[in-house]
C-alpha positions in Angstrom: 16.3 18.7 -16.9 17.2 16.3 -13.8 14.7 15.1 -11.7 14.8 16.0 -8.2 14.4 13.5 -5.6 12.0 14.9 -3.2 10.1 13.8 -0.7 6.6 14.3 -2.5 8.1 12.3 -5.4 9.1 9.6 -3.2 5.7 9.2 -1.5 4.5 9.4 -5.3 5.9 6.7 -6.3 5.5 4.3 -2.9 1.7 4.9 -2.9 1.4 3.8 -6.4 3.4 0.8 -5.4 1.1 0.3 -2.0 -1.7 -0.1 -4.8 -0.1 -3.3 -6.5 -2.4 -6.1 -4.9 -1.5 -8.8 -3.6 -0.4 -11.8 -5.9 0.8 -9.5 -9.1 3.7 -7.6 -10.1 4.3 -4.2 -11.4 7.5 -3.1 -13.5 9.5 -0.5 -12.7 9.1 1.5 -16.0 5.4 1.0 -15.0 5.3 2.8 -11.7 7.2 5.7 -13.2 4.8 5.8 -16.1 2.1 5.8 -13.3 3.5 9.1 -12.0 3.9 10.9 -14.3 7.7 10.0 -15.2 8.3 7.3 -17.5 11.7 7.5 -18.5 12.3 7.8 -14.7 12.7 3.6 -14.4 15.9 3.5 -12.6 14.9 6.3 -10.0 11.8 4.1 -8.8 14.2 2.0 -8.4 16.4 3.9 -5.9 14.0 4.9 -4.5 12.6 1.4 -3.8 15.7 0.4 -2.6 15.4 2.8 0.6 11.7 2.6 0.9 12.5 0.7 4.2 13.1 4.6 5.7 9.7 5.6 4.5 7.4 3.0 6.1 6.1 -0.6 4.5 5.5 -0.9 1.4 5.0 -4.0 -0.9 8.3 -3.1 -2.8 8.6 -6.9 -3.5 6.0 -6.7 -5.7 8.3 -4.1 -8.4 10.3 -6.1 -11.4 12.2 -5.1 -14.2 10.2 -5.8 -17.8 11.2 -9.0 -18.2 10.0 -10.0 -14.7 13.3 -10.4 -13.1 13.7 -10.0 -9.7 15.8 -7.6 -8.0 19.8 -8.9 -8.0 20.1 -8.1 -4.3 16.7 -8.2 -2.6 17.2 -12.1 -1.7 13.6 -12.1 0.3 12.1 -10.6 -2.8 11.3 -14.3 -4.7 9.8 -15.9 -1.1 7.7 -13.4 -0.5 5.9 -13.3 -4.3 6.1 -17.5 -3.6 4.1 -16.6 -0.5 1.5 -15.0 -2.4 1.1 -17.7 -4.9 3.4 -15.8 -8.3 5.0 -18.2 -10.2 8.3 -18.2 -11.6 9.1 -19.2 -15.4 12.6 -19.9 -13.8 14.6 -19.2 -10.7 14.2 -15.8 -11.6 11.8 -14.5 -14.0 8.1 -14.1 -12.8 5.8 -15.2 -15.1 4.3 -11.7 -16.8 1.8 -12.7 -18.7 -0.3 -14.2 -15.4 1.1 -12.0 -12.9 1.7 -8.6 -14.4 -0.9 -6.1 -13.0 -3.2 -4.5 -15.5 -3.9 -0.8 -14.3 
């Protein structure tokens, strides 16, 4: 059965990112575990990518498992810098410090 995208869903999955504090991460597999929809990964995913239409949310904050960032969210790496994450390479946050135990 397909999910449907709606608007409760949406605000579902932003408030549970809005709850990542400051200086972790959060995966997306993670956040859709977190409502209720875990093999939904690559919708939290869409729908972080239009968040922007919803309000602000720390979106930055949401990478994949490995703790790569987002290929096309080029502000994503200096705003984690910004709030001291560290990176095991250009690209990969470091999990085991930063990932957010919830």
């Amino acid at each position: 059965m397909p999910v449907v995208l709606t608007e409760d869903f949406i605000y579902e999955i932003l408030s549970v990112v809005d709850e990542i504090p400051n200086g972790k991460v959060a995966t997306y597999g993670q956040i859709a575990r977190l409502t209720g929809r875990e093999k939904n990964a690559r919708l939290v995913g869409k729908v972080l990518s239009m968040s922007e239409y919803y309000g602000k949310y720390p979106c930055h904050r949401v990478v994949n498992h490995a703790g790569r960032l987002a290929p096309h969210f080029h502000e994503q790496k200096s705003l984690l810098l910004e709030e001291g994450v560290e990176f095991k390479d250009g690209i990969h946050v470091d999990m085991k410090k930063y990932h957010w135990e919830c």
